[in-house]
PAVO-243537 format. One record per residue (C-alpha): residue number from 0; chain; x negated, y negated, z negated. Coordinates in Angstrom, 3 decimals. Each point is the difference from the previous one (the first is absolute). Layout:
// residues N
  seq  mol      east     north        up
  NUM    A         X         Y         Z
...
//
This chain:
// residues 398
  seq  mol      east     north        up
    0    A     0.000     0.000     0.000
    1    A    -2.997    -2.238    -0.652
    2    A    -1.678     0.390     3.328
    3    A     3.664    -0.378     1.698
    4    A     0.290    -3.461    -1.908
    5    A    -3.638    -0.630     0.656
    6    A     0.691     0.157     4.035
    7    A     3.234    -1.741    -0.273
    8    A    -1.794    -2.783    -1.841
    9    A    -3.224    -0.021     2.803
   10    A     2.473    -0.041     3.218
   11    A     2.438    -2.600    -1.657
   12    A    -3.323    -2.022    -0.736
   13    A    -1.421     0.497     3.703
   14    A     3.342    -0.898     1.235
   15    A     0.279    -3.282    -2.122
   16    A    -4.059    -1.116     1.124
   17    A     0.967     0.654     3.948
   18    A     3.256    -1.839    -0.439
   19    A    -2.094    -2.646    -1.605
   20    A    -3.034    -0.437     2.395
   21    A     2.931    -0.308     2.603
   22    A     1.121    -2.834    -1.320
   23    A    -2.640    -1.766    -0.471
   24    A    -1.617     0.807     3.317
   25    A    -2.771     2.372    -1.499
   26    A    -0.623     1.964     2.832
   27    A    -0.497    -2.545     2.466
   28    A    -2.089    -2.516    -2.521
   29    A    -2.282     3.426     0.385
   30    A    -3.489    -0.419     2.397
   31    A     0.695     1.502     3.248
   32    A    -3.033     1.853     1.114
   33    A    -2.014    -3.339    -1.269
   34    A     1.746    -2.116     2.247
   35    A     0.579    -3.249    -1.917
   36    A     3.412    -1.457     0.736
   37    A    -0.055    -3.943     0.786
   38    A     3.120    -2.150    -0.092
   39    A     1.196    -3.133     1.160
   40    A     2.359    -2.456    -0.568
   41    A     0.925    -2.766     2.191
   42    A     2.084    -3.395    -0.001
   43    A     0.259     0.252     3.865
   44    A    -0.579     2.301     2.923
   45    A    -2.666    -0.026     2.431
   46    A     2.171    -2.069     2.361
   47    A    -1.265    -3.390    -2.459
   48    A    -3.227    -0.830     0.070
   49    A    -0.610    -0.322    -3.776
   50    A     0.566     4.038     0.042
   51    A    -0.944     0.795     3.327
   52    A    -3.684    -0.804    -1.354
   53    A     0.231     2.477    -3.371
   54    A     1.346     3.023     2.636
   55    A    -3.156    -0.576     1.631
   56    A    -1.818     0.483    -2.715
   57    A     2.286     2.630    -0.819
   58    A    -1.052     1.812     3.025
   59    A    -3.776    -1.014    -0.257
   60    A     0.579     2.241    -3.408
   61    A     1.174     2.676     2.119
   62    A    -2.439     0.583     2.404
   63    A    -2.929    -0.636    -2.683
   64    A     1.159     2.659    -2.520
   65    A     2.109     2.407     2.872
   66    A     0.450     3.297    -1.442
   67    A    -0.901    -1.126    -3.719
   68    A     3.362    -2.369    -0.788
   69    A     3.502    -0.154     0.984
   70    A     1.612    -3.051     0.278
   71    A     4.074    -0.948    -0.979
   72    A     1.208    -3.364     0.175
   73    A     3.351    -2.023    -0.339
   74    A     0.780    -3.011     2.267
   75    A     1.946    -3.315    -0.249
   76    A     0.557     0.949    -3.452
   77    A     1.644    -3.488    -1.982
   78    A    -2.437    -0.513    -3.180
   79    A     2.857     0.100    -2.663
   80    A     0.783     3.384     1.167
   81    A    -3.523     1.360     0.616
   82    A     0.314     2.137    -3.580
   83    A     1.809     3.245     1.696
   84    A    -2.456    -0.081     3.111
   85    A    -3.262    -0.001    -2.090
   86    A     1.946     3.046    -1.925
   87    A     0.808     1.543     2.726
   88    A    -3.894    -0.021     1.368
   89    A    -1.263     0.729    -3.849
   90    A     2.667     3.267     0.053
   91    A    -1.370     1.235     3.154
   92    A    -3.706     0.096    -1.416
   93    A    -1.745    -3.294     1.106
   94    A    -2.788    -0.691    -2.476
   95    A    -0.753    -3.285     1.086
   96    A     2.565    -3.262     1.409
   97    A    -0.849    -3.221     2.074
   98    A     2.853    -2.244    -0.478
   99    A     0.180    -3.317     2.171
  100    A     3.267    -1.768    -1.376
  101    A     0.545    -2.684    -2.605
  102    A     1.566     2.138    -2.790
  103    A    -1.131     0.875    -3.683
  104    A     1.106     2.690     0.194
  105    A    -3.211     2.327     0.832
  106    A    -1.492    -0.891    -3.838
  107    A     3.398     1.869    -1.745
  108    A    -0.776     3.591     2.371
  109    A    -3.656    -0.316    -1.057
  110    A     0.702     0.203    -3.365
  111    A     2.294     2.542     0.567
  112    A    -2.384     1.855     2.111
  113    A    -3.506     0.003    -0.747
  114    A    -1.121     2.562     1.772
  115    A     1.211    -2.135     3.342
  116    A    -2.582    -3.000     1.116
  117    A     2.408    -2.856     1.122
  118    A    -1.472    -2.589     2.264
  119    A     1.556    -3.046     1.078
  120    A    -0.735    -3.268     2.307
  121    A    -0.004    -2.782    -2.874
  122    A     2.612    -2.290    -0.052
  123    A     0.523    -3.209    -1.867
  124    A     3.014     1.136    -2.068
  125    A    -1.523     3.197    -1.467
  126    A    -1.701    -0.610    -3.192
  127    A    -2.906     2.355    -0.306
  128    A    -0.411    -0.636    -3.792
  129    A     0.193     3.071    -2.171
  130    A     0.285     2.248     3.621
  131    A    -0.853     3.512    -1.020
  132    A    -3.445     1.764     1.338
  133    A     1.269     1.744     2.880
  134    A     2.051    -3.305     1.597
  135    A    -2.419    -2.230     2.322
  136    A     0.220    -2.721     2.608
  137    A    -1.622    -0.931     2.606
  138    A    -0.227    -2.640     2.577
  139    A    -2.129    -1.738     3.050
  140    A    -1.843    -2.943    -0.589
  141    A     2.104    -1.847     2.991
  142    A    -0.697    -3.624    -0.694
  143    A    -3.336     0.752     1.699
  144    A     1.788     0.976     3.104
  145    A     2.021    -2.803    -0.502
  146    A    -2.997    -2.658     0.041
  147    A    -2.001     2.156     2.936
  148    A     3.626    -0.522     1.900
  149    A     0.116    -3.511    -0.750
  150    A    -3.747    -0.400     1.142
  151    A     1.736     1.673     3.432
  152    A     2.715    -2.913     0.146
  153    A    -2.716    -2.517    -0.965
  154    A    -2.038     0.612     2.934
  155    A     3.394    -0.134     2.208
  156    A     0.903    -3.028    -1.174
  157    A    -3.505    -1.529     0.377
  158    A    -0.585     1.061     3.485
  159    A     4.040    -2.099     0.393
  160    A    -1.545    -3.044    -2.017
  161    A    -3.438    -0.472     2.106
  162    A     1.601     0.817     2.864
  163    A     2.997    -3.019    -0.705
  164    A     2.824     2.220     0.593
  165    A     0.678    -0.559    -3.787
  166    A    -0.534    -3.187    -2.330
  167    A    -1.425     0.266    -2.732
  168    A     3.085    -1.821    -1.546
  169    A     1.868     3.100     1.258
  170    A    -2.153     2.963    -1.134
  171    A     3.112     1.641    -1.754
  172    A    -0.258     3.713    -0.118
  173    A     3.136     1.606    -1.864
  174    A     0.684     3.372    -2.328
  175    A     3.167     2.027    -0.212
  176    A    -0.172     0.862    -3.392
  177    A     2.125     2.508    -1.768
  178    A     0.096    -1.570    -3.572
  179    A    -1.473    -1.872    -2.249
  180    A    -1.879     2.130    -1.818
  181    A    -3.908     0.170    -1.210
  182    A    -0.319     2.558     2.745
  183    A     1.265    -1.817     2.790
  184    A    -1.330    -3.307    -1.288
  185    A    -3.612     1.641    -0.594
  186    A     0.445     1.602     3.977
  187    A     0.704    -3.607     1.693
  188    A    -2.341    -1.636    -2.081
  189    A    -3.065     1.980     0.902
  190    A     1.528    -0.297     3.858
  191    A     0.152    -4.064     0.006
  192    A    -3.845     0.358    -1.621
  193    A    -0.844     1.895     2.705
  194    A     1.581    -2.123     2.762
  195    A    -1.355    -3.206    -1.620
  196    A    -3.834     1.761    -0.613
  197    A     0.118    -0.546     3.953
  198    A     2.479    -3.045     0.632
  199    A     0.190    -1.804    -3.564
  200    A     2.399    -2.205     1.963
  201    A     3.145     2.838    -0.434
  202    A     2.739    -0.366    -2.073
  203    A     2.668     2.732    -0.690
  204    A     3.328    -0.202    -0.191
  205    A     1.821     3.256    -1.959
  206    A     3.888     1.194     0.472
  207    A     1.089     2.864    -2.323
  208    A     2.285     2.297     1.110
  209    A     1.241     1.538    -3.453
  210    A    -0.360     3.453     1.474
  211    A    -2.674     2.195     1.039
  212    A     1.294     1.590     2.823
  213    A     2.938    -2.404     2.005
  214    A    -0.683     0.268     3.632
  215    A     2.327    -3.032     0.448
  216    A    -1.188    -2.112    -2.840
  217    A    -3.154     0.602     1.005
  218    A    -0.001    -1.364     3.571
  219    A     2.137    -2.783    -1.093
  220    A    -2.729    -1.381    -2.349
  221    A    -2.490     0.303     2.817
  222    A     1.677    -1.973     2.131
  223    A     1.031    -2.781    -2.158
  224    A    -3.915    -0.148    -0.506
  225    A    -1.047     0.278     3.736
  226    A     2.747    -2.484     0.176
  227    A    -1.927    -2.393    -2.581
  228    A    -3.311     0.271     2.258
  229    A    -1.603     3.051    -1.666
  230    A    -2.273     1.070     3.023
  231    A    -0.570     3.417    -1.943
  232    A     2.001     1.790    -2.147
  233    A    -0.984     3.126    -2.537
  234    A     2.202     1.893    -2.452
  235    A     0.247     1.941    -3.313
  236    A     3.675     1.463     1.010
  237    A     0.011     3.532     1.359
  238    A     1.712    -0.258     3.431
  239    A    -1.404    -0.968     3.755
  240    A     2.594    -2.714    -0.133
  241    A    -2.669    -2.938    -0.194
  242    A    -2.005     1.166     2.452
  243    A     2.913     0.968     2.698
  244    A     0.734    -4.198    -0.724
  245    A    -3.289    -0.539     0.593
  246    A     0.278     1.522     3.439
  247    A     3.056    -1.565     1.116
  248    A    -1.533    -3.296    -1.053
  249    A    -2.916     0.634     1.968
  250    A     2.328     1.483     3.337
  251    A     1.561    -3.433    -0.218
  252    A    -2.846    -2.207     0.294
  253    A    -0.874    -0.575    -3.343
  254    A    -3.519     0.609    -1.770
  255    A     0.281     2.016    -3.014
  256    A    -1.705     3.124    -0.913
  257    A     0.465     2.716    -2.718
  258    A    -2.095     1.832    -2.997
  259    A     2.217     3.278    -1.054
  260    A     0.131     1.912    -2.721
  261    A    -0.123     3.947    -0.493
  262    A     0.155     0.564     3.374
  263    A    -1.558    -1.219     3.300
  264    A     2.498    -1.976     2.069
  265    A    -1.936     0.204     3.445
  266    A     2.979     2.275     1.161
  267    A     2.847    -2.930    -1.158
  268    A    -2.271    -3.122     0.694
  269    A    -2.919     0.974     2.846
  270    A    -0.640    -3.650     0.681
  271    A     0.718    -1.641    -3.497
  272    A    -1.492     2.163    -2.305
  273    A    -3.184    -0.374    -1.347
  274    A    -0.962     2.619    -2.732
  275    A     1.909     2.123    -2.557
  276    A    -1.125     1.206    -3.573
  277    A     1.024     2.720    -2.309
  278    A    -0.505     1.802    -2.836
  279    A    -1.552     3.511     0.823
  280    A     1.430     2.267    -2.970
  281    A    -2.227     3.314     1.501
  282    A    -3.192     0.057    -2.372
  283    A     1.813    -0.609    -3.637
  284    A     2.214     2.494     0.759
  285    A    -2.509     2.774     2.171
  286    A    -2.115    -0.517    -2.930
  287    A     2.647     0.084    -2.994
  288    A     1.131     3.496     1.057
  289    A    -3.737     1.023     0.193
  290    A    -0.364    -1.066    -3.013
  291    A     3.229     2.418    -1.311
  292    A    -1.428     2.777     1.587
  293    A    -3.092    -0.421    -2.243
  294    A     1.585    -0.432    -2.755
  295    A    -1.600    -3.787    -0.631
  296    A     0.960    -3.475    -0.787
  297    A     1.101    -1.775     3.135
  298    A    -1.577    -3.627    -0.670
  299    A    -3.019     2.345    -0.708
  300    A     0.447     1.726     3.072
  301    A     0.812    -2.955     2.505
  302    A    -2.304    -2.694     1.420
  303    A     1.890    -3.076    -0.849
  304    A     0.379    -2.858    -2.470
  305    A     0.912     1.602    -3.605
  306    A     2.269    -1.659    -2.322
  307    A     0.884     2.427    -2.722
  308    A     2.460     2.527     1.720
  309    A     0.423    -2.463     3.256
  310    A    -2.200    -0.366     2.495
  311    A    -0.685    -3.002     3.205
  312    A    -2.484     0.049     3.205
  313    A    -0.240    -1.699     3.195
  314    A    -2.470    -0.257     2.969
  315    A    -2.438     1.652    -1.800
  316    A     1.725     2.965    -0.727
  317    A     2.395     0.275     3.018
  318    A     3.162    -0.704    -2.046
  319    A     0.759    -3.358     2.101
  320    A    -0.117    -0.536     3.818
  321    A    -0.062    -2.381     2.897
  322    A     1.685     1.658     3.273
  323    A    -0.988    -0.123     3.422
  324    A    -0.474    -3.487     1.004
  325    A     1.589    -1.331     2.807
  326    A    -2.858    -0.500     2.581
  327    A     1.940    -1.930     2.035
  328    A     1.279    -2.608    -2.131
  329    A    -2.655    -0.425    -2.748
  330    A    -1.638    -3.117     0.580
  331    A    -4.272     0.635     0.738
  332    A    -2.231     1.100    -2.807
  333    A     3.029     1.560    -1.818
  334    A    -2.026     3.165    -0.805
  335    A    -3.110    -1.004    -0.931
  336    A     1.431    -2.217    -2.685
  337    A     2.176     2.714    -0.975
  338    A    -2.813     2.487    -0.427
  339    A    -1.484    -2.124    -2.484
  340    A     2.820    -1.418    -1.691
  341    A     0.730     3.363    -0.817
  342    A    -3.948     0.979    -0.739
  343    A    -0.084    -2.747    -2.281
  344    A     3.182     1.425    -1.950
  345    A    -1.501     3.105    -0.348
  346    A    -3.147    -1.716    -1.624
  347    A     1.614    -2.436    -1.875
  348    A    -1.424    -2.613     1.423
  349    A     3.639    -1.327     1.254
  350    A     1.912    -1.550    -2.656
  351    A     3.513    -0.562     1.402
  352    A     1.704    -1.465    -2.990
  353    A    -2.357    -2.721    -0.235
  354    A    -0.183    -3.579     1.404
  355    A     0.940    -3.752    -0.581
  356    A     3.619     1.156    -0.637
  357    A     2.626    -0.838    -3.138
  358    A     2.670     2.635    -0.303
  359    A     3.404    -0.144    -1.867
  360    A     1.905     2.370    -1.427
  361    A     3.221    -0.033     1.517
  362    A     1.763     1.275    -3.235
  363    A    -1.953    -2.740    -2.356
  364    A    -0.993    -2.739     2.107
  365    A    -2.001    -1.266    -3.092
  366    A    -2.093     3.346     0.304
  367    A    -2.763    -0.611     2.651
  368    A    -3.351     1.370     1.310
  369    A    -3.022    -2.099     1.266
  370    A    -1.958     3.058     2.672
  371    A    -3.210    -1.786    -0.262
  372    A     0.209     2.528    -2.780
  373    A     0.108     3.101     2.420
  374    A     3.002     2.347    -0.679
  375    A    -1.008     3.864    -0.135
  376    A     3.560     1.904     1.681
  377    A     0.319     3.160    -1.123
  378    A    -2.404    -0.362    -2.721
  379    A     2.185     1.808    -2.484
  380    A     2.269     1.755     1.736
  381    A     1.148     1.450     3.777
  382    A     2.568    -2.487    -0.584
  383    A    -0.479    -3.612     1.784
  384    A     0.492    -2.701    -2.714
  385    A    -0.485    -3.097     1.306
  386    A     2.732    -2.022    -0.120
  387    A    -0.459    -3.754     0.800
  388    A     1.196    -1.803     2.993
  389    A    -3.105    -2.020     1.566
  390    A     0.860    -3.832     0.134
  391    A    -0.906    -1.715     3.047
  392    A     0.022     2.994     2.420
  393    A     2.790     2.447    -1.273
  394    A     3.840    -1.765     0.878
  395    A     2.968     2.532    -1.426
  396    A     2.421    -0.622     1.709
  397    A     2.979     1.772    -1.396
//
């Protein structure tokens, strides 16, 4: 009767620990021949550029580490319901997350899953403060690109100003700007810096669109500005929109050009645009999985910019580009002083945030900076921080 009870009380147990690890997605959290399981979760599709660049790194992943990962992801997934996805991806055994959307939500699964690394793009909402050990951002160093793109512009508008096509009364360039925010503000800043290392003549009018992806809103803004004399036009929005105004501008007789973002616009703008940037999100990630695999610290592990459990890079690392210029359009000289705009990032010897400049806080207009005192972006973390409007050469406005 013992050893009856004794089974009874084994297969009732076995039962009850099956049942369980069913639940709770045991069986798939389990390694799978040592293939590590990689997730993603994305704001977007590929179809916007913002995460059209992240698939490619996605991909880049791929072929790097074929036949040693597997890859799962969730698309155009809203941020304040992004909890069940990363679940979902956690259940079926991923042991590591890169998250690119605004959402806190990331920090509550990693302390509910330690044994799952969670990576995500850093965003100016998110508090990192008190983050556990296994939740890290990341992001590119893109005010670099920024300045390098304005130093693109510059020379455009230069070769328009010796030539007299343009005054220098009416060196206007203009931004389509998303909001105002210290990463936007930080992105145009180091843009006009760039324009004016080259033209110091330029001033730049910005129009926010309140959105970061309105296709509508978007080309509106640009037109008001090429309407206002900006002969070129750049954006921190996530659309072609600016650029395709560019381009009907330009088929109408007028002289304006275009810096993109994310993306190269050739394709949209083949005789208005100049250059695109973007952030390239391959090595953090490549190297973050590596880093998994062997079981070590990821700012250890990655060549970047540590700041605690976040980590920053640009040229010098690879984390921030400049596209394909446009060969056609650029005005002469373009790449030679790109090549060492850029060298001298990657030495330090550039100091973009620096100058005969006043800045004002456009929250507290009684908090200002003087940049004859240089300002060091990214100095403390992947997330841009400056946040003062430049008087003299920065106009909001709306």
């Amino acid at each position: 009767m013992k050893i009856k009870r004794f089974f009874v009380t084994v297969i009732v147990c076995a039962v009850v620990l099956i049942a369980a690890a069913l639940l709770t997605g045991f069986w798939n959290d389990r390694p799978n021949n040592g293939i590590l399981k990689v997730g993603f979760v994305y704001s977007e599709d590929e179809s916007t550029p913002y995460t059209a660049n992240f698939v490619m790194a996605q991909r880049e992943l791929q072929t790097e580490y074929a036949g040693k990962i597997e890859v799962m992801f969730k698309s155009n997934i809203l941020a304040r319901e992004s909890e069940q996805p990363m679940r979902d991806l956690i259940r079926s055994g991923c042991r590591i997350l890169f998250i690119n959307m605004d959402t806190d939500i990331p920090i509550t699964l990693a302390r509910e899953f330690p044994e799952v690394t969670f990576c995500q793009a850093s965003m100016p909402n998110i508090s990192i403060e008190g983050a556990p050990d296994n939740y890290h951002t990341f992001n590119g160093e893109i005010y670099q690109a920024r300045y390098v793109s304005g130093v693109v512009a510059g020379m455009k508008l230069r070769q328009l100003l010796d030539s007299g096509a343009v005054l220098a009364k009416d060196a206007y360039v203009g931004y389509v700007a998303a909001n105002s925010t210290a990463e936007v503000i930080s992105g145009y800043t180091a843009f006009i810096l760039g324009v004016r290392s080259v033209a110091p003549e330029a001033v730049m009018r910005v129009r926010y669109t309140g959105s970061w992806s309105n296709y509508n809103e978007e080309k509106k803004q640009a037109k008001e500005l090429i309407d206002e004399g900006c002969v070129i036009i750049s954006q921190h929005v996530n659309t072609m929109a600016p650029a395709v105004a560019c381009e009907e501008a330009a088929a109408a007789g007028r002289r304006v050009y275009h810096v993109g973002y994310h993306q190269s616009m050739m394709d949209v703008a083949p005789s208005s645009a100049l250059v695109s940037i973007r952030t390239n999100w391959a090595p953090y990630i490549i190297q973050a999985v590596q880093a998994v695999m062997d079981n070590r610290k990821i700012e250890e592990a990655v060549e970047g910019n540590v700041h605690g459990n976040d980590m920053s890079a640009g040229f010098s690392a690879g984390w921030v580009e400049l596209l394909e210029m446009n060969r056609f359009v650029v005005a002469e000289g373009t790449a030679e002083k790109v090549e060492k705009a850029i060298d001298g990032l990657k030495k330090g010897r550039v100091r973009v945030f620096y100058g005969n400049y006043i800045g004002v806080n456009p929250m507290n207009p009684a908090d200002t900076i003087d940049l004859n005192t240089e300002y060091i972006e990214n100095q403390y973390s992947s997330r841009p921080s400056f946040n003062y409007i430049l008087k003299d050469c920065v106009i909001i406005e709306n």
